[in-house]
Each structure stands twice: as C-alpha cells, then as structure tokens.
C-alpha angles and dihedrals in degrees: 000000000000099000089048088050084045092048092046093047084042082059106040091060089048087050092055097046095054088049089055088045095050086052095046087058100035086057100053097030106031107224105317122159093279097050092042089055087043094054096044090051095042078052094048087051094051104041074049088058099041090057098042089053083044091042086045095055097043091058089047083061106042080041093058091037093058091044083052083048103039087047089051090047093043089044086049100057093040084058085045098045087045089049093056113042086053084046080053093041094229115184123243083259093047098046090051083043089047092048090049094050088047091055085050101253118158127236078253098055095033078057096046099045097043088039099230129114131290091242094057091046082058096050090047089055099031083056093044091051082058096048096047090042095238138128112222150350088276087047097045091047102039084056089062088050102052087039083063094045097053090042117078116221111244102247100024137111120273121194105257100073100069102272100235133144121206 
C-alpha cells in the first residue's frame, strides 16, 4: 500500500509540473502542435492520477468489507465448533484433542503438544469419533466442512440476489 500511495504522489507531482509547464508554454507560444501534445498528455496523467486515488480507495473499502466477512465467518465456525463439542459432551482433554485434529494435526504432534502419550491421544479420538458419530480424522472433519458449506454466513450473499459484484 505504501509504494502505491508513493507512485500516485510520484505522479501527482509529475502531474503538476507538466500543467505548469502547459500553461508556461501556453502562455509564450499560443496552441500550437507542441502545447496541444503537451496538454493532452498532462490531461492523460491526471485523469491517470484521479482514477488510481478513486481505484485506491475503492480497494481500502472491498479490503475492509472481506476482513468484516472473513471475522463473521470465522466467528461463525468457532460458535459452531463450540456447539458441537458441548452437543457431543467432549471433556476439557477431547475438545482440545478434537480442535487439534481439526487444525490437522497428527496423533504425533496432538501427543507432543499436550504432552500425553500417543496412546491417550488415540482413545480421546477414537471417543470423540463415537460421540460425534463419525469414523475417522478424514470423517469428523469432513462433517465440519460440509456443515460450513449448508450454513449461510449472517450477513453474506445468497443466490438469489444476483450474485454480482460490482
């Protein structure tokens, strides 16, 4: 963002300089051929700066719209992961188990970070794949994802309104 904000005030100078320039000339030839280029070009520049400052702006505000989006979606599937594991009645050790295995960690790296045994890490999943009625890592995860993908997010798009971005 800094280099654009550094290449539009680079131009904007420049800008200012050629219209100075136009009207220098202007001033001692008239419109002749040469002040007449010049003009159209010190035009071009300027009409160049006025849309990247409008174009700039414009991305400041679709950048701040997706973050708004991305915290109410992210907000949204930490209330749904939290839902669950008490529907499922995890302990304190399985829902740290079950987040873990949700970030992709594997039994290894569950052990290593809660500082338990491998073999405990494999009874907690193995009980949280009972409680939430699932198979496997691949099951018990996949049911999150197409939980996400059947749940509209509050505030977002559906469908039915076009669908166009402008």
């Amino acid at each position: 963002m800094t280099t654009l904000i550094a290449v539009i005030l680079l131009q904007a100078a420049s800008a200012i300089f050629f219209i100075g320039d136009f009207f220098w000339e202007f001033h001692l030839s008239g419109l002749v051929s040469h002040t007449a280029f010049e003009g159209f070009a010190t035009l071009g520049l300027v009409s160049g700066v006025l849309f990247g400052v409008v174009e700039m702006g414009r991305i400041q505000r679709s950048a701040r719209m997706a973050e708004s989006s991305l915290k109410i979606a992210a907000n949204a599937f930490g209330e749904m992961i939290t839902e669950r594991f008490e529907t499922w009645s995890l302990s304190a050790s399985e829902r740290d188990v079950a987040l873990l295995t949700l970030k992709g960690f594997d039994v290894e790296e569950i052990a290593r970070l809660r500082k338990t045994a491998t073999s405990t890490v494999r009874a907690q999943q193995a009980s949280i794949y009972a409680k939430s009625q699932t198979h496997n890592r691949g099951h018990f995860v996949s049911s999150f994802i197409d939980a996400l993908v059947e749940t509209p997010v509050a505030g977002s798009r559906t469908g039915g309104q076009g669908g166009q971005d402008s």
